[in-house]
C-alpha positions as CSV (number, residue, x, y, z in Angstrom):
1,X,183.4,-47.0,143.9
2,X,186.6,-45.6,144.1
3,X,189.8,-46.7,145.3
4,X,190.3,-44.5,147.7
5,X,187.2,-45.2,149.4
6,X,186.4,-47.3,152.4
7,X,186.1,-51.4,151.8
8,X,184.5,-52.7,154.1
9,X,182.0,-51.2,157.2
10,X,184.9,-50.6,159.7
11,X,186.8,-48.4,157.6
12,X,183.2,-46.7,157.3
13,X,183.0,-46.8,160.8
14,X,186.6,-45.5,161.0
15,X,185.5,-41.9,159.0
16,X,181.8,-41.4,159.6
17,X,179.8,-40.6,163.2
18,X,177.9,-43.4,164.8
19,X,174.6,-41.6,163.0
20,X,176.2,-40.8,159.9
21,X,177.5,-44.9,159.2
22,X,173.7,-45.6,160.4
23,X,171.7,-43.3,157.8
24,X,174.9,-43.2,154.9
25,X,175.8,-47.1,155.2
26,X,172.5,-48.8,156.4
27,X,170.2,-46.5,155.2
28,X,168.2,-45.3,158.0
29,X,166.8,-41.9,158.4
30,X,167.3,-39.2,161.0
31,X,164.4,-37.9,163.1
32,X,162.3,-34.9,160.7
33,X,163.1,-31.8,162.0
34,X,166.5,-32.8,163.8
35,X,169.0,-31.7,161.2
36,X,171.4,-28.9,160.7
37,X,170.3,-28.1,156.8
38,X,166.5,-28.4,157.6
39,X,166.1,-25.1,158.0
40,X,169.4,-23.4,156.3
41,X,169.2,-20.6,154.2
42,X,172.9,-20.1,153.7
43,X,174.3,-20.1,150.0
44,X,176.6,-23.2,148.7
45,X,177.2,-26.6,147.5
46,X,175.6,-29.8,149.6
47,X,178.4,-32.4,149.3
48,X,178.0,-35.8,150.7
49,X,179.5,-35.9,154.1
50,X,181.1,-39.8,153.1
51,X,182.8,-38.9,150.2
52,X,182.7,-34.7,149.3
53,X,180.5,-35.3,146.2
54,X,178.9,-32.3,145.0
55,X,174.9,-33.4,145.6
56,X,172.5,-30.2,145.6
57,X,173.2,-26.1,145.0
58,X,171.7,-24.4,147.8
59,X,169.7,-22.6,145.0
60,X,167.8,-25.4,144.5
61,X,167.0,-25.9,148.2
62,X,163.2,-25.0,149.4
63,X,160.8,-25.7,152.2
64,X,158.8,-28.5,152.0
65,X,157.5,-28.6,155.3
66,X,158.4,-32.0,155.7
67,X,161.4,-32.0,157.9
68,X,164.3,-32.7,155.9
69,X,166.4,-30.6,153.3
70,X,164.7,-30.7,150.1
71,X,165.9,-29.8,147.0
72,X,164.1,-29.8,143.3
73,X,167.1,-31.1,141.3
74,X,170.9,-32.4,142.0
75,X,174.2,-30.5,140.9
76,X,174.3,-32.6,138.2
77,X,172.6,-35.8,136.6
78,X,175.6,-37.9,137.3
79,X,176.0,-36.7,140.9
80,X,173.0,-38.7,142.5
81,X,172.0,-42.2,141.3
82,X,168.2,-43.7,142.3
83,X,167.0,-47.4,143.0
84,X,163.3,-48.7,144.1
85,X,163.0,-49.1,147.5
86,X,160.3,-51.4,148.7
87,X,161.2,-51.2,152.6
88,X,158.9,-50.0,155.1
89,X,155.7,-51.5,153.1
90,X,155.9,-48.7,150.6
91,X,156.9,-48.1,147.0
92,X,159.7,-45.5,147.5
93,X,162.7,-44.0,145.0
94,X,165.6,-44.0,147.1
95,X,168.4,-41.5,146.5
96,X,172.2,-42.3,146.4
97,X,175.3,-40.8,146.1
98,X,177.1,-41.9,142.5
99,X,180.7,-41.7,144.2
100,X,180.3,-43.7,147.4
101,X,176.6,-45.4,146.9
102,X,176.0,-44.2,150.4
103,X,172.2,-43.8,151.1
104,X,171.1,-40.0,151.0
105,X,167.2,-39.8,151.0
106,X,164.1,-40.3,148.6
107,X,162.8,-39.1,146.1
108,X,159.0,-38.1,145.4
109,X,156.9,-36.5,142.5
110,X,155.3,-33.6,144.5
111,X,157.6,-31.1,144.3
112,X,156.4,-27.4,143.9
113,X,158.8,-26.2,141.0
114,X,159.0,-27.2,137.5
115,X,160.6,-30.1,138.1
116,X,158.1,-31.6,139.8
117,X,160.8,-33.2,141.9
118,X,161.4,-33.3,145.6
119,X,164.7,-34.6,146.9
120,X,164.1,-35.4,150.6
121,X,167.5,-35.7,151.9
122,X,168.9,-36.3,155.7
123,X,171.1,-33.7,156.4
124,X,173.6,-35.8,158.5
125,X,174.4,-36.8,155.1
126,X,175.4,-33.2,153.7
127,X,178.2,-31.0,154.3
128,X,177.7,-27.3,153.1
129,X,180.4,-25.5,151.6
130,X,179.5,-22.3,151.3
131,X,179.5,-19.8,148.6
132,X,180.8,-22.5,146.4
């Protein structure tokens, strides 16, 4: 991480909401259907709300029915990074942020473009800039 991130949980505490430090730091998930980017159609970047990395283009962003933001690809390959996840008795690929290693989502191969690739991400996690 960098050096001008946070060190230690409360100086997480210290910049993120109660439900942010839960799903970015501990890696929970927010209720489907609850967040402000499950159903946004406005044009922009998706930066992570911990750190302002640049995560998803809003032209990559599509319904998937599921309840979350999902995307097809990242900004960039070296925006995200992804680890196995063997929690909740399932085999899942959990999605990270490369700045701050905060907990973003999962992803799965079922997504309906040619990637093949849906990035289920919690929206408390995202800030859109738009038109950027």
């Amino acid at each position: 991480m960098n050096d001008d991130m946070p060190k230690n949980d409360q100086e997480w505490q210290g910049r993120l909401t109660p439900e942010q430090f839960k799903v970015l730091r501990e890696g929970s998930t927010e209720a489907p259907f609850t967040g402000k980017y499950t159903y946004s159609e406005d044009d922009g970047m998706f930066r992570c709300a911990a750190c302002n990395n640049p995560l998803f283009s809003s032209d990559n962003k599509f319904d998937s029915g599921t309840g979350w933001p999902s995307f097809d690809r990242p900004a960039s390959p070296d925006s995200i990074i992804t680890t196995a996840d063997d929690s909740a008795g399932m085999r899942r690929i959990e999605v990270k942020c490369a700045k701050c290693l905060s907990h973003l989502g999962h992803v799965f191969d079922d997504g309906p473009t040619d990637t093949g690739k849906r990035y289920c991400i919690n929206s408390v996690c995202l800030d859109l800039v738009e038109g950027a």
